[in-house]
C-alpha positions in Angstrom: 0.0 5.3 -0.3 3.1 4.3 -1.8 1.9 2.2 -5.4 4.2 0.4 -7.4 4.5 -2.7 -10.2 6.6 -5.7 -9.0 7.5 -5.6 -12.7 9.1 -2.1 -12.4 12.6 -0.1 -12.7 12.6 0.5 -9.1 13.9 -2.4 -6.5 11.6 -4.2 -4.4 14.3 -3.3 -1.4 13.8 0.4 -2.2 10.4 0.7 -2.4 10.5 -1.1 1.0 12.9 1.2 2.5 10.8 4.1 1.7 8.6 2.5 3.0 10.0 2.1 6.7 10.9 6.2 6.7 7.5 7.1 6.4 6.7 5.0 8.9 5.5 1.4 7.8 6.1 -1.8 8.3 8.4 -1.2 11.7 5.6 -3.0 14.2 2.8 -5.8 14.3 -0.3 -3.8 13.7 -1.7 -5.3 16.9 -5.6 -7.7 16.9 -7.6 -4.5 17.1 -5.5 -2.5 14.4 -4.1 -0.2 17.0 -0.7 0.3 15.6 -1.4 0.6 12.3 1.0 2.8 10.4 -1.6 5.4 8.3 1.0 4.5 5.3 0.1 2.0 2.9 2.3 0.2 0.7 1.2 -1.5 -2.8 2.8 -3.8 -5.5 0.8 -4.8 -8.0 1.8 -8.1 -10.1 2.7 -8.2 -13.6 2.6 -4.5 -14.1 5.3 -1.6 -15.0 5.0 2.1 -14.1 4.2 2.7 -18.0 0.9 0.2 -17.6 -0.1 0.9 -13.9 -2.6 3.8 -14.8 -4.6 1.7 -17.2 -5.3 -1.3 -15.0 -8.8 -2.0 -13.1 -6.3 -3.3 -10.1 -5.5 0.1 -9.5 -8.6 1.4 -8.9 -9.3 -1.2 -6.9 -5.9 -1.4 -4.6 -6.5 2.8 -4.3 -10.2 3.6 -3.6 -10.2 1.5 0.1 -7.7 3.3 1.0 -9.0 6.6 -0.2 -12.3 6.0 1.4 -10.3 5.4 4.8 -11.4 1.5 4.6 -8.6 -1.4 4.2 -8.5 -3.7 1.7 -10.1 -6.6 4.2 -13.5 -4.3 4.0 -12.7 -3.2 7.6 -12.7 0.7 9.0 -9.7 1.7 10.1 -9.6 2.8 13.6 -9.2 7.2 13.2 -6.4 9.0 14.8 
């Protein structure tokens, strides 16, 4: 899971190129979720890398995806 602040150092296009080479973001996950990349990418509002670590929201954003779940309370499919 790639995690960053949309108030950050780092450009949005950056972060979304990284992105696309691990694998993300380059096709429609498809209805049932079958092309789902197992990347995840994250930009939370109003924060900087120096704040990040102390907000709830990034607990929140990280656990679903650490527990294999999505954010939409769905399981994702195993591979």
């Amino acid at each position: 899971m790639l995690m960053y602040g949309d108030a950050d150092m780092i450009r949005l296009d950056h972060v979304v190129s990284f992105y696309h080479l691990l694998g993300g973001g380059l096709m429609d996950a498809g209805w049932q979720r079958e092309h789902m990349s197992k990347n995840r990418l994250s930009i939370l509002p109003d924060l900087t890398h120096y704040e990040m670590f102390f907000s709830p929201r990034m607990a929140t954003t990280a656990l679903p995806f650490l527990n294999g779940e999505s954010a939409s309370g769905s399981q994702e499919p195993k591979k």
